[in-house]
C-alpha positions as CSV (number, residue, x, y, z in Angstrom):
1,X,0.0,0.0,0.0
2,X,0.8,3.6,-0.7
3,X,0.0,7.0,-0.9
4,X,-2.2,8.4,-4.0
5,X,0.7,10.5,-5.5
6,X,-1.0,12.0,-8.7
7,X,0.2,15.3,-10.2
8,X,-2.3,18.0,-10.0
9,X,-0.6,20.3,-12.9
10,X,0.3,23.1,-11.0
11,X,1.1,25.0,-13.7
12,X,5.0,25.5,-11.9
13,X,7.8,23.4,-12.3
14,X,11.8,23.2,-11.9
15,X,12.8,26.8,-12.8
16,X,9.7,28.3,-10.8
17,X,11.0,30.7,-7.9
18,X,9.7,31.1,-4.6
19,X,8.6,34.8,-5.4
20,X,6.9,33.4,-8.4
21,X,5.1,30.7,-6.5
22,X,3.5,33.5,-4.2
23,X,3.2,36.4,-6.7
24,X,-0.1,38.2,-6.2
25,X,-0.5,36.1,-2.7
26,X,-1.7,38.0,0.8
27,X,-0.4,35.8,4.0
28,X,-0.8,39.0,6.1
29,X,-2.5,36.9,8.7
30,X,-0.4,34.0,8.5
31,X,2.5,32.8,11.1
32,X,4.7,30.5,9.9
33,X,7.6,29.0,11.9
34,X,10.7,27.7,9.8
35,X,13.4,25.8,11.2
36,X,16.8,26.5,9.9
37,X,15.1,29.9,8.7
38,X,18.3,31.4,8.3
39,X,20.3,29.5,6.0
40,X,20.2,27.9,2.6
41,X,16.7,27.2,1.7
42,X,15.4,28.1,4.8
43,X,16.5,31.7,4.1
44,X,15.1,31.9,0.7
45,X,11.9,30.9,2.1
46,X,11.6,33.0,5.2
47,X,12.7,35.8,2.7
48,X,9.6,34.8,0.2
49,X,7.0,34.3,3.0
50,X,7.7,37.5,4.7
51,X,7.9,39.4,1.5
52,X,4.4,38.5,1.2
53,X,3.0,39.6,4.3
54,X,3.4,36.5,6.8
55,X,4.9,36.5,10.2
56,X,7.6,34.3,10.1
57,X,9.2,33.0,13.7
58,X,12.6,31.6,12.4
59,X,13.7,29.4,14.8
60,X,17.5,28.5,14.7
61,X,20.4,26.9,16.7
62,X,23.0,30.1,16.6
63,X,20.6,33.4,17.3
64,X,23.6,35.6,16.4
65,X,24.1,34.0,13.2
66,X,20.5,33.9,12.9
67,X,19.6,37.5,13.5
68,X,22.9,38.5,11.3
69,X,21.5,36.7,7.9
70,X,17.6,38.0,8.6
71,X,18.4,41.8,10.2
72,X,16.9,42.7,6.3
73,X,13.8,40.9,6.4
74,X,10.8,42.6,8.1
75,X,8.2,40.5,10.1
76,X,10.3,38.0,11.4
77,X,11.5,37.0,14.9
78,X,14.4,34.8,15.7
79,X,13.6,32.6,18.5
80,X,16.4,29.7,19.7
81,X,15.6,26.1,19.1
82,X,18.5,22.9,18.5
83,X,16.5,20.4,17.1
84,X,19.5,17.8,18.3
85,X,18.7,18.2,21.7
86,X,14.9,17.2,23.0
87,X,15.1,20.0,26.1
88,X,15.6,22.7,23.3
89,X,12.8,21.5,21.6
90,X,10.8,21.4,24.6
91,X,11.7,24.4,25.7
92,X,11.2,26.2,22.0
93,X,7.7,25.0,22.7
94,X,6.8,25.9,25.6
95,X,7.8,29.2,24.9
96,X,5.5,29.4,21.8
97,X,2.6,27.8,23.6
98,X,2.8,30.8,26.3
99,X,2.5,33.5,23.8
100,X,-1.1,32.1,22.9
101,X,-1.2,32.2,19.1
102,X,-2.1,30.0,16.4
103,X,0.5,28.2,14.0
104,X,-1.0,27.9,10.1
105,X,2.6,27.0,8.7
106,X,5.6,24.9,10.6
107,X,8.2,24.3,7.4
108,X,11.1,21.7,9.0
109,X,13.8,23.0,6.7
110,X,16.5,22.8,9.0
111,X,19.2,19.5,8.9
112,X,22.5,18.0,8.6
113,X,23.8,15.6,5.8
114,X,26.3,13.4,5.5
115,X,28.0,14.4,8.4
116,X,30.6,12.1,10.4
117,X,29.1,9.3,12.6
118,X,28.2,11.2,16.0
119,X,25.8,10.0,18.6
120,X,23.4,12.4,20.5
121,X,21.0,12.0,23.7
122,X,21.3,8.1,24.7
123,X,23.4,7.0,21.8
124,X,21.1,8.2,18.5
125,X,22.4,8.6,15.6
126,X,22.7,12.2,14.6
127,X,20.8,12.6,11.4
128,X,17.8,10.7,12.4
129,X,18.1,12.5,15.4
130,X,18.2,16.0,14.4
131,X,16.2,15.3,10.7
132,X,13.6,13.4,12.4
133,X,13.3,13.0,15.4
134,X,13.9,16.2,16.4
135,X,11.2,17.7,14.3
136,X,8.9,15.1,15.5
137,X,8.5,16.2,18.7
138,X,8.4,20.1,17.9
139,X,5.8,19.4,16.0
140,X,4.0,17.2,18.7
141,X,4.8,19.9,21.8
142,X,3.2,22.5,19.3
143,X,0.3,20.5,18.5
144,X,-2.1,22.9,20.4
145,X,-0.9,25.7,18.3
146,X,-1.0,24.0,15.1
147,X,-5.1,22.4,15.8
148,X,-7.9,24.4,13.8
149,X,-6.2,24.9,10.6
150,X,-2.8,24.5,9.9
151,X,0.2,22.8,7.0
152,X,3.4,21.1,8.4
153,X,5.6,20.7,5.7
154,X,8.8,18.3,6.1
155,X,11.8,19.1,3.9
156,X,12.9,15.3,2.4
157,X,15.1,14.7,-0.1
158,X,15.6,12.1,-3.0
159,X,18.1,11.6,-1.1
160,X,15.0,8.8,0.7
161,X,16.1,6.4,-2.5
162,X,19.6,5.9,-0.9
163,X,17.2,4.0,2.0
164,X,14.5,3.0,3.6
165,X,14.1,3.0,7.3
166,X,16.2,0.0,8.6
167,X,14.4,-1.4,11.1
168,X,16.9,-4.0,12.6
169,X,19.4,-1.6,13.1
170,X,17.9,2.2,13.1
171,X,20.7,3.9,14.9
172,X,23.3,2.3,12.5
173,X,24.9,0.6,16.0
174,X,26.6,-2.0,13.6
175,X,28.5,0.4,11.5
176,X,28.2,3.4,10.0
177,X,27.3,4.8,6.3
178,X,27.2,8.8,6.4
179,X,24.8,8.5,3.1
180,X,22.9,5.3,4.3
181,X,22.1,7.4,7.4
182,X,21.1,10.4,5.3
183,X,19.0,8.4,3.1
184,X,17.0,7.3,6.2
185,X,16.2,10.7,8.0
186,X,15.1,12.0,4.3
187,X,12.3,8.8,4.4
188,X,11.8,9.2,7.8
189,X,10.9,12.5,7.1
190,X,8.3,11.6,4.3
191,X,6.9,8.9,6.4
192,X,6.6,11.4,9.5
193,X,4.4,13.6,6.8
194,X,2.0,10.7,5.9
195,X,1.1,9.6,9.6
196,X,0.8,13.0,11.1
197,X,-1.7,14.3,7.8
198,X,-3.7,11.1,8.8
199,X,-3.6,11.8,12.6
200,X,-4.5,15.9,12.0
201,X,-6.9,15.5,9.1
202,X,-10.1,16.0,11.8
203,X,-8.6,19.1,13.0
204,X,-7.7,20.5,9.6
205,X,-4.0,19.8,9.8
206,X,-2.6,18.8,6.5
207,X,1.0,17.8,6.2
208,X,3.4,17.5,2.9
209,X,7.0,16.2,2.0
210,X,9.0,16.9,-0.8
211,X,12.5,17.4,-2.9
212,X,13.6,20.2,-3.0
213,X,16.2,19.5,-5.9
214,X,20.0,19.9,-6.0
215,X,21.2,23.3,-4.7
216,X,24.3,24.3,-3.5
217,X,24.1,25.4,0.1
218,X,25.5,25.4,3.6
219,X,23.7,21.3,3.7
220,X,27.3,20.3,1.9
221,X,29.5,21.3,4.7
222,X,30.4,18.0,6.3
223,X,31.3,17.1,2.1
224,X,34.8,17.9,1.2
225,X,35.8,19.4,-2.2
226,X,36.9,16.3,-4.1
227,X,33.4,14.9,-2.8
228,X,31.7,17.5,-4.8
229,X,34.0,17.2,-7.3
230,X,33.4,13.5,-7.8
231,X,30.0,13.5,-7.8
232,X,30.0,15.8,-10.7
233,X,28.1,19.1,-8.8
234,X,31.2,21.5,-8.7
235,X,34.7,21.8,-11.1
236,X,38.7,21.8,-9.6
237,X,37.5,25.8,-9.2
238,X,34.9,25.4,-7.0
239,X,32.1,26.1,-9.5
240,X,29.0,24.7,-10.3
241,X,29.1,22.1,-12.8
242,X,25.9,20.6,-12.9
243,X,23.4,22.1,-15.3
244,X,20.6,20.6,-13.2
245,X,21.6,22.1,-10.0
246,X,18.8,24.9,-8.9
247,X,19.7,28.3,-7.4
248,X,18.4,28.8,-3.6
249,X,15.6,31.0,-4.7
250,X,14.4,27.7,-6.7
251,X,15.0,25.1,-4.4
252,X,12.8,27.3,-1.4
253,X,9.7,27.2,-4.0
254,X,8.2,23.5,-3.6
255,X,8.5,24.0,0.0
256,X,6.9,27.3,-0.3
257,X,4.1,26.4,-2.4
258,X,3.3,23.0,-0.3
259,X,3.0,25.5,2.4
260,X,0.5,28.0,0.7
261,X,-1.0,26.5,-2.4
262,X,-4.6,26.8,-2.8
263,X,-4.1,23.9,-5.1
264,X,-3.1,21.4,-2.6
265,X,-6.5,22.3,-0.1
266,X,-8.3,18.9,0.7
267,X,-4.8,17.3,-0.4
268,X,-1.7,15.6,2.0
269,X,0.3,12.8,3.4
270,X,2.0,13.2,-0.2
271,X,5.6,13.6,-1.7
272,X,6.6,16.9,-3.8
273,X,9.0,17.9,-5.9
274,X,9.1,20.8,-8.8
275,X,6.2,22.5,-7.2
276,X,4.1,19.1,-8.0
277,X,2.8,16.1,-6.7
278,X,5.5,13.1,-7.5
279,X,5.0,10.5,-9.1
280,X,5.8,7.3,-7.1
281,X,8.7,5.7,-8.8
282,X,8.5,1.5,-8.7
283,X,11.4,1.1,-11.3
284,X,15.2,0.2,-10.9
285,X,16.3,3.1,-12.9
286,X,19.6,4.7,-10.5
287,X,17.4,8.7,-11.3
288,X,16.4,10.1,-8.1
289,X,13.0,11.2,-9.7
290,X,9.6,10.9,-7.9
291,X,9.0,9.1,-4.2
292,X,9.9,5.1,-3.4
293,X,7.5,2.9,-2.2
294,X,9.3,2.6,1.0
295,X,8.5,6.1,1.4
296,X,5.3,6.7,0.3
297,X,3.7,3.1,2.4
298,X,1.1,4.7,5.4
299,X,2.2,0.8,7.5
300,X,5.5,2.1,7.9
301,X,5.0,5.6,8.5
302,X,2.2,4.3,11.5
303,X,5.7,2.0,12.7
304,X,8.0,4.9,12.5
305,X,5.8,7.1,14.3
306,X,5.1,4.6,17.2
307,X,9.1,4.2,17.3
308,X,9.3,7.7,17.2
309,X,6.8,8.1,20.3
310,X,8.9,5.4,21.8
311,X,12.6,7.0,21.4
312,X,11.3,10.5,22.5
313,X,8.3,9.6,25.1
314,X,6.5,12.4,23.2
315,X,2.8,11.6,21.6
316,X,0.2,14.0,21.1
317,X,-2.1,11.6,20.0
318,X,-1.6,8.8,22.6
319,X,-4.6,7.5,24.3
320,X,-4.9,8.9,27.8
């Protein structure tokens, strides 16, 4: 079983621009929280929302550095939150819940990849940790915020094709891959979409993954050089050689428009990329085009979130 992932002809695609996704848009009475707001994508769609009119909490590990990239962008706030570490997250929370207002947007754009094997909390494994996990349970302390109306959109990668979640050994405890491990928070990521859109439907919460293509940002900064240079995405001078590579303002759209698109209302639980609705990919081909069964199958996203509930002792939805 899998989710319905039918294309909707948006009328966007690859070259589409966050701007462009949210031309002619008022989300004057919007608030939006994006993790990693500051950087990379995240930037690039903090600068797009706020541009048109939302309030946009930006919530970041380094404030300084956080405050420092947005001091240009009006109607934001910069608020700290370290998705690697459950008492930031908690605390992040809390701090949201006292202020009394609603949540329509949570974007999780923040996260690590590839980065050396490192072991957070009681011994997880850092990616899932911070990728998933850690945006798990922000999104299930908020959950009082986010009730009555509301998008949560995850930021996975076709990156989920390197792997599904490996159930016999999630916190790679019998050694390490730095891309296997990448692979896995990117799924986990769609499958944490499909289980909470099914758990918030009643209370008009919707939730959406997605690609949001090859971009060069600060994500690369565990890779070394000759990495890059192997893989084909930069030359021996440092610049971009791959024609298919997007420019930040690019990469932010599909999150963007998952987050605002009129298009998508009575829609979720389903995989983007290109401003679109993927198609789910069954074939052997080696592209890293449309969403994998393993990532797109509502059984394991319901197992991954009970796990997830399990690791972190965090459940909204648990029965009392």
């Amino acid at each position: 079983m899998t989710t319905l992932q039918t294309p909707i002809g948006s009328g966007f695609g690859a070259t589409s621009t966050a701007q462009e996704v949210l031309e002619g848009r008022d989300l004057s009475n919007l608030t939006v929280i994006v993790t990693g707001g500051h950087s990379g994508l995240g930037l690039e769609t903090t600068r797009a929302l706020a541009s048109a009119g939302a309030r946009v909490i930006v919530a970041a590990r380094d404030e300084q550095a956080a405050r420092a990239k947005t001091r240009d962008i009006a109607n934001i706030e910069v608020e700290r939150l370290d998705l690697s570490e459950l008492a930031s997250v908690r605390d992040f929370a809390r701090r949201f819940l006292k202020s009394g207002r609603h949540i329509d947007i949570l974007i999780g754009s923040a996260g690590i990849m590839a980065s050396p094997e490192t072991r957070l909390g009681p011994g997880w494994e850092a990616q899932f940790a911070t990728n998933h996990l850690g945006h798990y349970a922000l999104v299930n302390l908020l959950w009082p915020a986010l009730k009555g109306g509301a998008r949560v959109v995850a930021v996975s990668s076709a990156g989920h094709h390197l792997s599904g979640i490996r159930w016999d050994d999630v916190q790679f405890e019998r050694g390490y891959d730095k891309w296997l491990a990448y692979g896995q928070s990117k799924t986990a990521n769609a499958l944490f979409a499909i289980h909470l859109d099914r758990l918030g439907q009643s209370e008009d919460v919707r939730a959406f993954s997605l690609h949001p293509g090859s971009i060069l940002t600060p994500l690369q900064r565990h890779l070394t050089k000759d990495e890059m240079v192997d893989a084909g995405w930069i030359d021996a001078d440092g610049n971009l050689a791959d024609p298919t590579f997007k420019t930040p303002q690019q990469g932010a759209a599909t999150q963007v428009w998952a987050a605002t698109s009129t298009q998508l209302a009575g829609i979720g639980g389903v995989y983007c990329e290109d401003c679109e609705i993927a198609l789910l990919n069954e074939s052997e081909s080696p592209a890293l085009v449309g969403v994998r069964p393993h990532a797109a199958d509502p059984e394991q996203a319901e197992r991954l979130w009970a796990l997830s509930a399990e690791l972190t002792g965090i459940d909204a939805f648990a029965t009392k």
